[in-house]
N, C-alpha and C positions, 0 to 999 in steps of 0.2 A: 523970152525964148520961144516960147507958143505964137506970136506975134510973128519973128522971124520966120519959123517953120511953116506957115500960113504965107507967108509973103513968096519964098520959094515955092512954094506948091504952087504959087500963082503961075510964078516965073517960067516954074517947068512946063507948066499945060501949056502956055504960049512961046513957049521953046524948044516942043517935044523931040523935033525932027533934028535937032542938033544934037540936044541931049544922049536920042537913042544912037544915032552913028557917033556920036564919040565915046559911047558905050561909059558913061563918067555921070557923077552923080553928086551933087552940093552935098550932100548933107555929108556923105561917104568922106571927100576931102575933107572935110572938118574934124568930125571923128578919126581920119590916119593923123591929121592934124595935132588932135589934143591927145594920140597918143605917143607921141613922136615928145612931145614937151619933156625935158631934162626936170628933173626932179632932184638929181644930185648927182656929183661926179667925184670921184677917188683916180686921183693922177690923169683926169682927160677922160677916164672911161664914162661915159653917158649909163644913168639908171636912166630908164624914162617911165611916164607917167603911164605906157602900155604895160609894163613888167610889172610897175608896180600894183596897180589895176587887178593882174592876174593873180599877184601875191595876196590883194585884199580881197578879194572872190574866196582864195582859197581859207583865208583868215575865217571868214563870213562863213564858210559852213564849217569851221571846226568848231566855231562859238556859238552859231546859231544865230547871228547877226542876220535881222531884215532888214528890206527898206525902210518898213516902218520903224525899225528903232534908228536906221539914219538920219527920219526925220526928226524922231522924239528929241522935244528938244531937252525934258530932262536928262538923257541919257546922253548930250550932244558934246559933254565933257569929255566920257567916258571912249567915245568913238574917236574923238582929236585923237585921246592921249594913244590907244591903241594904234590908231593912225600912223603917228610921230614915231612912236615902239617898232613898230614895223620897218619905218623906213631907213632908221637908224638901226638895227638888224639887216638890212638888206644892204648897206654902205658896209657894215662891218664883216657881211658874208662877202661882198667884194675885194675888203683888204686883204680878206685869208684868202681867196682864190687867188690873186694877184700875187700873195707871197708865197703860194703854196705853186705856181705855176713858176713862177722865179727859181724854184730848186728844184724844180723837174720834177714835180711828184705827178702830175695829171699826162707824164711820158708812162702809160699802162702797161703792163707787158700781155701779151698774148692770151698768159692764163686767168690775169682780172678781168680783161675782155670778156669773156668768156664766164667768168663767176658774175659778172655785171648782167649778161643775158639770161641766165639762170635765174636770178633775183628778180629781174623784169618779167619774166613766164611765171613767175612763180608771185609776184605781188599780181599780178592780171588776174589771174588764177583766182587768187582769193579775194579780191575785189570781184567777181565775175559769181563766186561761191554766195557772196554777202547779201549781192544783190538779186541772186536766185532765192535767198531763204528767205528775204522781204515782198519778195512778190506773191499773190496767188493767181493760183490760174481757173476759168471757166472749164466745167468738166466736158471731156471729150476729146481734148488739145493733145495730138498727135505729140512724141517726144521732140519731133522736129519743130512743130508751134510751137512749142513750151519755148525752145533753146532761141528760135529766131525771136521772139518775145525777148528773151531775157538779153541778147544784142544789144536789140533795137535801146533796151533801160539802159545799160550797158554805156553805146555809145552817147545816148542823150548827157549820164553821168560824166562823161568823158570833155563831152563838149562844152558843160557848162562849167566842170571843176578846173579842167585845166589840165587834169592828169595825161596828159596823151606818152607813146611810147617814147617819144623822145624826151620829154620833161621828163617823166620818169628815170630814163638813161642818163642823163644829163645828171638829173640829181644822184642819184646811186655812183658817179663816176665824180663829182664833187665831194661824196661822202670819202671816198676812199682816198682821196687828193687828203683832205683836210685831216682825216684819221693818222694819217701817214705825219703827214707836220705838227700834229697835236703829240704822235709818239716821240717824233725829236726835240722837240722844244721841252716836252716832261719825263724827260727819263732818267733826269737825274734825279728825279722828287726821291726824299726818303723820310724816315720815319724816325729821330732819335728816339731811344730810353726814356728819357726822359720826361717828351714828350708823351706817348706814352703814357705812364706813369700820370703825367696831371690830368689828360682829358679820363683816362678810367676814374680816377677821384670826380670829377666833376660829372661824370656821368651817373656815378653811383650818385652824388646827392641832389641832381636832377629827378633821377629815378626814385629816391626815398621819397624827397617830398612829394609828387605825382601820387608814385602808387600806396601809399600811407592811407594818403587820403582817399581814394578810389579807386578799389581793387580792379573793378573795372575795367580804367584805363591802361591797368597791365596787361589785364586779357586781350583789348583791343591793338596794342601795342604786339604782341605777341602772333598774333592772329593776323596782324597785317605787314607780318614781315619784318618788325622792327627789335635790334637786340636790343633784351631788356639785360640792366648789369646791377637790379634790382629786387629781390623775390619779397611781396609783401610779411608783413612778420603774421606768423600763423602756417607759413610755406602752403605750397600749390600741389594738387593731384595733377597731374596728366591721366586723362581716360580717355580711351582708344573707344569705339564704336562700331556697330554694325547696325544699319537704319535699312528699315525694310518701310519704302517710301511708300504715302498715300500717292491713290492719283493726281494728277497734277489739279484736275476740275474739282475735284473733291475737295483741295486745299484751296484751292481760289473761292469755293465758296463756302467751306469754313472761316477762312479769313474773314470774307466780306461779312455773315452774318456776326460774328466777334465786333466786327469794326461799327457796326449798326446795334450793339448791345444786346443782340439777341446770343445768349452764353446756353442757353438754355437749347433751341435751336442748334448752334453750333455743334453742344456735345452729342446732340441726337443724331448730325449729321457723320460725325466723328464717328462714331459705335458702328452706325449701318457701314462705314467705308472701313475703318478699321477689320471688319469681317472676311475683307474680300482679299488682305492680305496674312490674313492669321496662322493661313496652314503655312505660307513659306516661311513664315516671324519662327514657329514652332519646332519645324523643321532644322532651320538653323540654330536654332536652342537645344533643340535635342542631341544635334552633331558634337555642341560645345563640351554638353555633359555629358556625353560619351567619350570624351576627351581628344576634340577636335582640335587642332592647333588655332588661336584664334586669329593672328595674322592670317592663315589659309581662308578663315571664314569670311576674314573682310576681304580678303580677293573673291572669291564664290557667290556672295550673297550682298556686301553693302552696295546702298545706291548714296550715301551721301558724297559729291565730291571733297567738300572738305578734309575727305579722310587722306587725302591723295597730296596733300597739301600738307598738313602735320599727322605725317605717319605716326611720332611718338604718343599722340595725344591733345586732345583739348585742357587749357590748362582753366581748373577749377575750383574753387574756394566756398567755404560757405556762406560770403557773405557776396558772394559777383552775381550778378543779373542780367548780366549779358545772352544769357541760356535762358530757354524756356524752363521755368520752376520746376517742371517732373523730371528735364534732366539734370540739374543741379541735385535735386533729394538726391533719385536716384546714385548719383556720382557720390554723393555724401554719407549714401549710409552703407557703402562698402566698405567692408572693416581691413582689408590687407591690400597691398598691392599681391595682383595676379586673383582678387574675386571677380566673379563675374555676375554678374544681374543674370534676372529675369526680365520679361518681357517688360517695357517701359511703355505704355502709350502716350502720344501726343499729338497736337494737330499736323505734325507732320507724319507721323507714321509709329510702325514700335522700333524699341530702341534696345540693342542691347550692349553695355558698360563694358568695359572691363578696365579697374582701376591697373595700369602701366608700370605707373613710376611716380616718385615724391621729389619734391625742391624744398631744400631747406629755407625759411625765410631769413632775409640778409641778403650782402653783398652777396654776386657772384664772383668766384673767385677769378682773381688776374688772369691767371692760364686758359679759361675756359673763355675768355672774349681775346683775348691777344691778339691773335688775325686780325676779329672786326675792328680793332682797333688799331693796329697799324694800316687798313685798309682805307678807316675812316682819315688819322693823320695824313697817309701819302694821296690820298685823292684829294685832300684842302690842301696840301702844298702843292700839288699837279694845278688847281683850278687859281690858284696862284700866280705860279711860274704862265703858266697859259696866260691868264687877262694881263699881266707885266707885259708880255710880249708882243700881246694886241693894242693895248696903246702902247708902244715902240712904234711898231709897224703904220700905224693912225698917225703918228704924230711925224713919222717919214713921207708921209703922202700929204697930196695937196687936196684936202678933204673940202668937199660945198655940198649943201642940203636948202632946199628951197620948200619945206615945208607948206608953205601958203598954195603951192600948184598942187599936191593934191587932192584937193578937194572937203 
């Protein structure tokens, strides 16, 4: 290829004057060329190796994909197989547009137009936001520098991702095509009793064995969204919080002396910064025992977000380590639901408890998951009825994939 390109280079010096009034370029033909190559077709429709190019650009920075791991050739399995995944994704984003264009769903009316430009202002926007809080600027830079700066990153992102306004509309107007057919094709999903009834069994003795053995894993479980239909035996506190945070530099460098073994160090630096928050930690202490409401107080005073997240509580056990040790004690040696601490230090800041509410250890009862659980059955019979459909619709069309042209 370097050989070639070198031979052309020849060609052009001694063919400049053609070249330039035919205003056309070798290499340029080669490149509309090899992207112009069909890669795969669903009923005639052409993917080409341009589309898909753009698709695997876009791949390459969700992953992090470089050149250099395209050439590692350890990793040159892993690049195929993602390769292949892609392209058969994008044959199968073809069959639903193809079937979804069939029953007139991408005929928009007026007001999704319209909700489609909205979404388009409003992803720019916050692409435009992302890429302003990643930059910094040289001081002095007039509000107008600042913003043509943040353009200029702007449109470079723009050009190299792919995202332009039209891809963007295009896809946001494909979303709602395919939404729309994904709602008719699963609307008949439901949920027997019965069913039911077996996945909460099987959920509970998923959940015992898990969390039995690692209280842990309940909390993380919990903590990440996930219903637990489970409560280890011992049962859980939920304790609600108000954290009156360290600086952010203060905890960066308490951590790092922690992480380098210096504890000694760390607490010293802990003590001096703990100081600087003491009179509002107090403050808000004082409001509690003068009989402040404490929900009012974590609106007024906490800085943790997580509190915002499980308004009823962190769930806590005496034997979970998920938490840093002083707020476990802490949480452990409150003797009722509705006590409250005093001030807790730690290297994030002071803390103050208040034990909420108790779960008894054991099953959760039926009634208390039911939703998630009829939620969980009709979305596995939706994802069902949906993949039955799509090979239907795959196996009606005259599918070809040429793997080996991509590259």
């Amino acid at each position: 290829m370097i050989r070639l390109k070198r031979k052309l280079a020849v060609i052009a010096l001694l063919m400049s004057a053609v070249m330039i009034a035919g205003g056309c370029s070798l290499i340029q033909i080669n490149e509309e060329r090899d992207a112009n190559v069909v890669v795969a077709q669903v009923d005639g429709k052409a993917i080409t190796k341009g589309e898909f190019l753009s698709a695997w650009n876009q791949m390459r920075l969700q992953y992090g994909i470089t050149d250099q791991n395209e050439r590692d050739s350890s990793v040159a399995e892993t690049v195929r197989y993602l390769k292949e995944y892609l392209l058969d994704s994008m044959v199968e984003d073809e069959v639903m547009e193809q079937e979804a264009r069939k029953r007139g769903y991408f005929d928009l009316s007026d007001e999704q137009k319209a909700e489609i430009e909205e979404e388009l202002a409003s992803i720019l926007e916050s692409l435009r936001e992302s890429i302003e809080q990643s930059m910094t600027f040289e001081e002095g830079l007039s509000d107008e520098q600042k913003s043509a700066l943040i353009d200029a990153e702007l449109n470079t992102y723009i050009e190299e991702s792919g995202y332009t306004d039209e891809y963007i509309r295009s896809t946001l107007e494909n979303s709602k095509a395919i939404s729309a057919l994904y709602e008719e094709v699963t609307k008949d999903a439901t949920a027997e009793e019965s069913a039911l009834d077996a996945r909460y069994n099987e959920n509970i003795t998923a959940d015992r064995t898990s969390y039995e053995v690692d209280a842990d894993a309940y909390v993380e479980a919990v903590l990440g969204g996930k219903s637990a239909y489970y409560v280890p035996k011992g049962g859980i506190r939920l304790i609600q919080q108000i954290l009156i945070m360290l600086p952010a530099d203060a905890r960066s460098e308490i951590g790092a002396l922690r992480s380098q073994g210096d504890d000694e160090g760390a607490d010293a630096k802990r003590e001096e910064a703990l100081e600087g928050i003491k009179d509002k930690a107090e403050e808000a202490l004082s409001k509690l025992e003068g009989g402040a409401d404490f929900d009012d107080m974590i609106e007024e005073y906490n800085e943790d977000p997580g509190m915002e997240a499980h308004p009823d509580g962190y769930p806590v056990s005496a034997n979970v380590t998920s938490y840093v040790p002083e707020f476990t004690q802490g949480a452990m040696e409150l003797g009722k639901q509705g006590d409250i601490s005093g001030l807790i230090a730690t290297d994030h800041g002071y803390h103050i408890l208040r034990y909420a509410d108790s779960l008894e250890g054991g099953a959760v009862p039926f009634e208390d998951v039911r939703e998630q659980l009829r939620e969980e059955v009709i979305n596995e019979n939706k994802a069902k009825l949906w993949n039955d459909a799509l090979e239907q619709w795959k196996t009606a069309r005259e599918i070809k994939t040429y793997p080996k042209r991509i590259g």
